[in-house]
N, C-alpha and C positions, 0 to 999 in steps of 0.2 A: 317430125313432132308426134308424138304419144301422150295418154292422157291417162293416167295412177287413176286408181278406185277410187280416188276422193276427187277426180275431177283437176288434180294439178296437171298442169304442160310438165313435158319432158323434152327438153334437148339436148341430144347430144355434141358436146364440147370436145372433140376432142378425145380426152384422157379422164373428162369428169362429165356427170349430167347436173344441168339447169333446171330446177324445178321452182313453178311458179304459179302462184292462187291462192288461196286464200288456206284453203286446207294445207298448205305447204308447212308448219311447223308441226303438224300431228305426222307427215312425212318423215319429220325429225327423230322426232319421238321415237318413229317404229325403226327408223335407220338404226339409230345408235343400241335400239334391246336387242333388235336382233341380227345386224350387219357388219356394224362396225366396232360393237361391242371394247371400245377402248378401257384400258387399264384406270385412267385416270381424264379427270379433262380441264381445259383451264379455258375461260373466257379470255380472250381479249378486246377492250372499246378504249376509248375516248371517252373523257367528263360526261359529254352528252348522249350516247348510247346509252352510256351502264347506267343514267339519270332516267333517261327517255324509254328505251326500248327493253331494258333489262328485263323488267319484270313480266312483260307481255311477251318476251322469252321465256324464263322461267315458268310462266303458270301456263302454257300448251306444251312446254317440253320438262317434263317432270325428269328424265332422267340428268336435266344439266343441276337440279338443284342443289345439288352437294357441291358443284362445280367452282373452285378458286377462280375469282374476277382478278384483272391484271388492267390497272390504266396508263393510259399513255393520254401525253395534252393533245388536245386536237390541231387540226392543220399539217403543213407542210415538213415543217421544222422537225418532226418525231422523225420524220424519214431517214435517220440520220445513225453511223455506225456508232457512236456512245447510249443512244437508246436500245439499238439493237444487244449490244453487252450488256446494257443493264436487266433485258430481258433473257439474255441465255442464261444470267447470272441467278436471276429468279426461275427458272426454271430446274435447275441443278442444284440450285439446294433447297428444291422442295419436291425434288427424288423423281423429274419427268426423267422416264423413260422409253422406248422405241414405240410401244404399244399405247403412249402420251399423244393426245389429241387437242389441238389448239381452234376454239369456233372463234372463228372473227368475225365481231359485230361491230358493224361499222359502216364507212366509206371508203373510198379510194384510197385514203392514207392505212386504215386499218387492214385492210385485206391486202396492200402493196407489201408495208408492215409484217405483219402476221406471217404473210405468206413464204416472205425471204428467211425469216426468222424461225421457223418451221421446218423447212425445205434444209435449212444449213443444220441445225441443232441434230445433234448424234447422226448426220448425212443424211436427214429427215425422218419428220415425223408426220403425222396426216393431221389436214387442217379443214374446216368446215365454214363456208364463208357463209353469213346471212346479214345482206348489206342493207344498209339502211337509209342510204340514200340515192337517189333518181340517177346517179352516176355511176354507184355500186351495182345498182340492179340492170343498169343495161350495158354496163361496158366492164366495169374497171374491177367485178369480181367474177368474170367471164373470160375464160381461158388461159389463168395459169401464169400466167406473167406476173414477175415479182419483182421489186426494186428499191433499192434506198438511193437516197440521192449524196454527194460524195465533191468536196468542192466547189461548192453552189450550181454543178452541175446535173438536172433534174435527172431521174434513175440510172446514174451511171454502174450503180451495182447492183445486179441482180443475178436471177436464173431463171429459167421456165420448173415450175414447181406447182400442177396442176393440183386443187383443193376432191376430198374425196367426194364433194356434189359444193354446190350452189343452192341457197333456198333463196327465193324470193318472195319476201311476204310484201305486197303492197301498202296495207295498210303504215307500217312504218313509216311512210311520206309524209303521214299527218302528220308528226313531227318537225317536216321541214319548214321553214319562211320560203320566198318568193326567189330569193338570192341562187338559194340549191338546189330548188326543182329548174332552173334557167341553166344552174350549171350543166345537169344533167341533159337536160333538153338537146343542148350544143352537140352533145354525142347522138343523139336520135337525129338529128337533121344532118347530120353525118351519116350515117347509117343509108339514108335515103339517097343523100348524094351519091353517094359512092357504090350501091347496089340497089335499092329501088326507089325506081321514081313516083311510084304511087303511096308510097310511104313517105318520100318527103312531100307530096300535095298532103296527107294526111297530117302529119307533125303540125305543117304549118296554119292550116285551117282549124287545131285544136283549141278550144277552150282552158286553158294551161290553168285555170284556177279547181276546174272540174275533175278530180283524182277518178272519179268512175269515169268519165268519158277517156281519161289515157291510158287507163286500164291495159287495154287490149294493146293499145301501140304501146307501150312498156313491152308486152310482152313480145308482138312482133319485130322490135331494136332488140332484144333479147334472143332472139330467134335467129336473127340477122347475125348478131355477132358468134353466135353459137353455129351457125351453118358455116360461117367465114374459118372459125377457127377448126371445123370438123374438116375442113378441106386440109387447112394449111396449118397442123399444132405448131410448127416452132418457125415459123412466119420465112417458109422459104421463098416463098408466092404470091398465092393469091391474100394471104392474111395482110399482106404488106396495103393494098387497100386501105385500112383501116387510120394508116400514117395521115389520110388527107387533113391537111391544117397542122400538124403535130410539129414539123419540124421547125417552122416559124413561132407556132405556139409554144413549146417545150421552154423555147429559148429567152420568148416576154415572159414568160410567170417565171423563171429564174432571175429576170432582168428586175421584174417586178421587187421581186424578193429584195432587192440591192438597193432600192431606191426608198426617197421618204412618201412617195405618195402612196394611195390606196394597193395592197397587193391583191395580184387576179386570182381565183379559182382556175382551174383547171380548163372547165370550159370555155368560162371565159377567154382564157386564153387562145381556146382551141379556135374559138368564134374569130379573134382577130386573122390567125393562121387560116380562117374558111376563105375572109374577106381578100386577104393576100393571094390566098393562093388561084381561088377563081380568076383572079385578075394575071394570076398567072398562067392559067389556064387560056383565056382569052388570049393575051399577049404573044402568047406563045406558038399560036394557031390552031387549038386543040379545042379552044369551047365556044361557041354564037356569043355576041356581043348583046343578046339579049336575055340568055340564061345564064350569063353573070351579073347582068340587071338585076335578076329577079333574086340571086344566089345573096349578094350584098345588100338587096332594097332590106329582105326579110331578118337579115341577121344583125344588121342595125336598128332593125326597131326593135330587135328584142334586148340589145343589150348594151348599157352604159358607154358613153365613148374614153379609152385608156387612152390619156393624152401622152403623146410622142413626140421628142422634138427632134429635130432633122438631125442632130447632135446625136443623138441617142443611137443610131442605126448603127455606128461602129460597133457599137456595144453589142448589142445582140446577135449584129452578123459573128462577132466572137465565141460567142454562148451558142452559134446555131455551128460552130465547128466543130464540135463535141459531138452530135449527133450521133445516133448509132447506124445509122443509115447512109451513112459518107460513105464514098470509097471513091481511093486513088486521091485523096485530097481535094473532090469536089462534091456539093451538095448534090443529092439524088430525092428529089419530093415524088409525091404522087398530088397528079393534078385529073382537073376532071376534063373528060371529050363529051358529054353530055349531063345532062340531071338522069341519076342512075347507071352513069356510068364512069370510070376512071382507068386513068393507067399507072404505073408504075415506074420507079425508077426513070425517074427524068430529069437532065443531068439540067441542073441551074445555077448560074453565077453569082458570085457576091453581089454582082454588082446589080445583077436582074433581081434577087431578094432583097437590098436595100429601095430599088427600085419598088416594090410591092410594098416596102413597108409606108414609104414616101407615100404612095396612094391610098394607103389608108389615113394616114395623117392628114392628109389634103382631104379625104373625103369627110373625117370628122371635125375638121377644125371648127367650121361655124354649129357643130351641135353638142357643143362642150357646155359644161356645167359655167354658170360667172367664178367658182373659184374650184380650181384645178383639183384642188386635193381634195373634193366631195367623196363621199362612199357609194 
């Protein structure tokens, strides 16, 4: 980590640098006069970006002002190959060319979005993420991974398509409700699990209403995934880490998607896939029966219980064989051997993840809302 004249962090990513502070859009600014000097450039957000964050864009980054806005509906659904044509469609005939630069402002869906959409258009073009939500800024516009999702299976089409930097301007979280800075969280407490243990005592003991006290652990889960991804850009390795929760998660927020009750976020999701998988961690003789206590006590209070019924677990164990992370026809998770530490590739059964999903259902049944379909 390195620190710009104006006091912003620098990580290096990989293929791109993370830059994060408050001075991070006057960064912008100077990137684009005199670095990346693009021919043309086109925003791309969400309703609620180009409402919310547009303009506290435009007025520190004067060179985007002339810049074509492009919206897409917010959520999961945009993720989808007929938005992606509608968007290479609007870009060719309004004459993008190679030296055509796309900023994605957004979330996980814009920068996922944006990024495939970019990456494929004329064999790529360079795209600039400044995310805008607690998810975007520590995970999901951090290292280059792009995807649309493709028969309600969550990013089954993608590429690695690393963005020409990362801004992270904090302040954009004012923006958030309570809903999306939680989503986001779910990947900090991840972060922690999975590579340091003193970051997740830190996560967990935060003031989650107070955006200056996460300040800095923003930037540390920032740091974290940016050092993960500098090790391993196309996730031969040690990046595969980062899977913990994902491949049981992936598969409820597609399941979600399917069903009439409330659909999850992201994190959300990932949070049920922590709760699973610790349990599988334990089960499986890899983690203390006491730091999966502590793994499941904390990620149930933070978050809503997603009612499951014993019925259901076909269904997802289905959704979880898509996975990108199978091989030879059986799931491969990464589970944890301590708080701060995991392994990789560990070959688990259908029937031991229906199993984990079973324990979660057991464990939230009596803290369920009195009517199922609450939000």
């Amino acid at each position: 980590m390195s620190k710009t004249r104006l006091g912003v962090e620098r990580h290096d990513a990989g293929e791109h640098a993370v830059l994060i502070g408050e001075g991070v859009l006057v960064e912008l600014e100077r990137a684009l006069e005199q670095d990346l000097r693009p021919s043309r450039v086109f925003i791309l957000g969400d309703e609620n970006t180009l409402d919310l964050c547009y303009g506290e864009l435009v007025r520190q980054v004067p060179a985007l002002n002339d810049a074509q806005t492009i919206e897409v509906r917010s959520g999961e659904r945009s993720k989808d190959i007929e938005v992606c044509r509608a968007l290479w469609s609007h870009l060719a005939e309004r004459g993008a060319d190679r030296a055509t630069m796309l900023v994605c402002l957004g979330g996980g869906v814009v920068t996922d979005l944006g990024g495939f959409v970019a990456g494929t258009y004329m064999r790529g073009i360079r795209t600039v993420h400044v995310p805008t939500t607690l998810m975007g800024m520590v995970d999901a516009a951090i290292g280059g991974k792009t995807a649309i999702d493709l028969m309600g299976i969550k990013n089954l089409v993608g590429l690695f398509a690393p963005p020409a930097a990362t801004y992270v301007y904090p302040r954009f979280l004012r923006t958030l409700g309570k809903r999306e800075l939680l989503n986001g969280v779910a990947e900090m407490v991840k972060h922690g699990l999975v590579r340091d243990a003193d970051h997740w005592n830190a996560v967990r003991r935060a003031p989650l209403h107070d955006l200056d006290a996460l300040a800095p652990l923003i930037a540390r889960s920032a740091g974290i995934k940016a050092a993960v991804v500098q090790e391993d850009p196309r996730e031969g390795g040690s990046r595969k880490l980062l899977n913990f929760g994902h491949t049981i998660g992936h598969a409820l927020e597609a399941f979600a998607l399917e069903g009439a009750q409330r659909s999850l976020l992201h994190g959300e999701a990932v949070a049920i896939g922590m709760v699973c998988g610790s349990w599988l961690s334990w089960r499986l003789g890899h983690l203390e029966r006491t730091r999966m206590d502590a793994i499941q006590e904390h990620l149930l209070g933070l978050f809503q219980p997603f009612v499951l019924q014993a019925t259901d677990h076909h269904r997802v164990i289905e959704l979880m064989r898509s996975d990108k992370k199978n091989k030879e026809g059986g799931f491969r998770f990464t589970l944890l051997t301590d708080i701060g530490r995991a392994i990789t590739d560990v070959p688990v059964t259908a029937a031991q993840a229906a199993d984990a999903l079973d324990h979660y259902r057991l464990l939230t049944h009596d803290a369920r809302p009195a009517d199922d379909h609450a939000a």
